[in-house]
N, C-alpha and C positions, 0 to 999 in steps of 0.2 A: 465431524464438526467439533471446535474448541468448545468445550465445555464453561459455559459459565453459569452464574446465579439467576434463579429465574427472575429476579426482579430487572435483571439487567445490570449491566458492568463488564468488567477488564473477568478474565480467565484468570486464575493463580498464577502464580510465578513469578518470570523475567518481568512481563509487562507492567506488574502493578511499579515493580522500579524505574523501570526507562521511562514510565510517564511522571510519575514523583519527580525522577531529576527533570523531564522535560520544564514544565510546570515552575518549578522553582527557577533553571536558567532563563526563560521568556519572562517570567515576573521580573528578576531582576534585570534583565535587556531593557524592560520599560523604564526601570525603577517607579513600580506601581507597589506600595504596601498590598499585604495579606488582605485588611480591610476593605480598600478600595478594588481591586478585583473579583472581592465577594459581592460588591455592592451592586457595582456592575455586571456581574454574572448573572446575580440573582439569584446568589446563594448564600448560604449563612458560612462565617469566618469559619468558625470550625471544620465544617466539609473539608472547604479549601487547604486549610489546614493540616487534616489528616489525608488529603492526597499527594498535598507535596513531603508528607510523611514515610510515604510509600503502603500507611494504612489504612486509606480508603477503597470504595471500591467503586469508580465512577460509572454511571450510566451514558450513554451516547449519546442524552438531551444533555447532561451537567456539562461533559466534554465541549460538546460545541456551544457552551454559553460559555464557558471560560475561555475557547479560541476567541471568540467574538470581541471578551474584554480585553483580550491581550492583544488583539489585531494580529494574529498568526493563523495560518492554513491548519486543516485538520490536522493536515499530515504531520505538521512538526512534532506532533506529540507521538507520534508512532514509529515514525518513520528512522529507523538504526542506519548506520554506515553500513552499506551493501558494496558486497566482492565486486569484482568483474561483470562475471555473470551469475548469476542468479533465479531459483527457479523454487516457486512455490507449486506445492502440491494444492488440491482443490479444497483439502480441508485443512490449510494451515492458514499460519498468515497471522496478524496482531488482528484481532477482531474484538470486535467492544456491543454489546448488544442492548436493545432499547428497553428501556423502564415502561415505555407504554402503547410497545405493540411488539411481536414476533418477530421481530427484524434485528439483522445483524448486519454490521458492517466491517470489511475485510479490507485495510489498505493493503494494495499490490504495492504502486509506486507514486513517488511525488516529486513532484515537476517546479524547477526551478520558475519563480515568475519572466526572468528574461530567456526561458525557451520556449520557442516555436513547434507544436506540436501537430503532428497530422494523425487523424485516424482514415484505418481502413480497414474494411470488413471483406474477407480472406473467404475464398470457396476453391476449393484442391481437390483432386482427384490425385488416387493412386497411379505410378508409371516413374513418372519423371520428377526428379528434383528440383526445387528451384533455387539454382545458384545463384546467388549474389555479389558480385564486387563491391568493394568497397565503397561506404558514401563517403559524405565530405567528412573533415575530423572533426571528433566531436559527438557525432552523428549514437543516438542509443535506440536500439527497438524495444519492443516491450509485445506479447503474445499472451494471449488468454487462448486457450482452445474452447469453442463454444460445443464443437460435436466431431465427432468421429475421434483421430488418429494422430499424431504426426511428430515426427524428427524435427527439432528445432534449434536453433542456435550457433552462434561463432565456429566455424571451420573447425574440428579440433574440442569441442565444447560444446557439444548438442547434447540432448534431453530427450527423451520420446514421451509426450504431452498428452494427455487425457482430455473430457472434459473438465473445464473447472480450472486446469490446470493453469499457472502463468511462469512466462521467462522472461527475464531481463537480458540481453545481451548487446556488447559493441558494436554498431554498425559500419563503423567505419574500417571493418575486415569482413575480409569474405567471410558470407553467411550463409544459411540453408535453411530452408522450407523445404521438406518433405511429407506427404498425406500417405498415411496409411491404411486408409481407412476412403472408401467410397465415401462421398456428400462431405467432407472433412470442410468441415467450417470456422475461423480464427476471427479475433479481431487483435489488429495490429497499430499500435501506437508509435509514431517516427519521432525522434523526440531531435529536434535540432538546435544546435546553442547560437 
């Protein structure tokens, strides 16, 4: 698990930057001052301030009062230009943790608001593969493994998935699901534009 401060916040690093610039581009999208964003937040100018600084260190309640001011999805603040495909491990990921309970939160992926999303929750047995043809273009999957096993991803561009684990890949090329693992359980995100 990423290591962060026990009062809760962003982990060292990259992230405290990519949110700082997040933060300052959506403030200025609005053209909302530092002030009135605080206000609305429901946090003091300076907070705010020193997180579009890149030296703050925001909790997960601050964060999502400042999406709320800004009328933006969590995700925008996390969420980086992703490859092709892509594939986080169980204990990665931009995770931000609460100021006022044991919880952490991990953005996998974020989802345009003009696409159509289906979930489906995946139970595989070992044997046989399950190959895919191509959906319509456009078409993206998205894989969490809940339990067991499994081989995942674009023809050419698979991964072998744990639990915890997640992948991002094209669906609009032959794809594959394979369970390694007896009781091998997924949930699977169809993400359609």
């Amino acid at each position: 698990m990423t290591n962060t401060d026990r009062a809760g916040g962003l982990p060292s690093g990259g992230l405290v930057a990519q949110v700082a610039t997040a933060l300052r581009r959506e403030r200025y999208r609005t053209g909302l001052s530092l002030t009135e964003v605080a206000r609305r937040a429901g946090i003091a100018k300076s907070t705010l301030s020193q997180l579009e600084s890149g030296t703050g260190n925001p909790s997960l309640e601050t964060l999502w009062a400042i999406c709320v001011a800004l009328d933006v999805p969590f995700s925008r603040l996390l969420d980086p230009p992703r490859p092709r495909t892509q594939v986080i491990r169980a204990a990665e990921g931009p995770t931000v943790a609460s100021a006022q309970a044991d919880y952490q939160a991990t953005l996998l992926a974020a989802v345009s608001p003009a696409v159509r999303c289906d979930v489906y929750r995946i139970a595989a047995e070992p044997g046989h593969a399950r190959a895919s043809e191509p959906h319509s273009p456009g078409v993206v999957e998205h894989v969490v493994i809940s339990a067991g096993r499994a081989v995942v991803g674009a023809t050419g561009e698979v991964a072998e998935l744990g639990p915890g684990d997640y992948i991002r890949y094209p669906g609009d090329v032959p794809h594959v699901f394979e369970a390694l693992e007896p009781r091998t359980q997924a949930v699977l995100v169809s993400e359609h534009p």
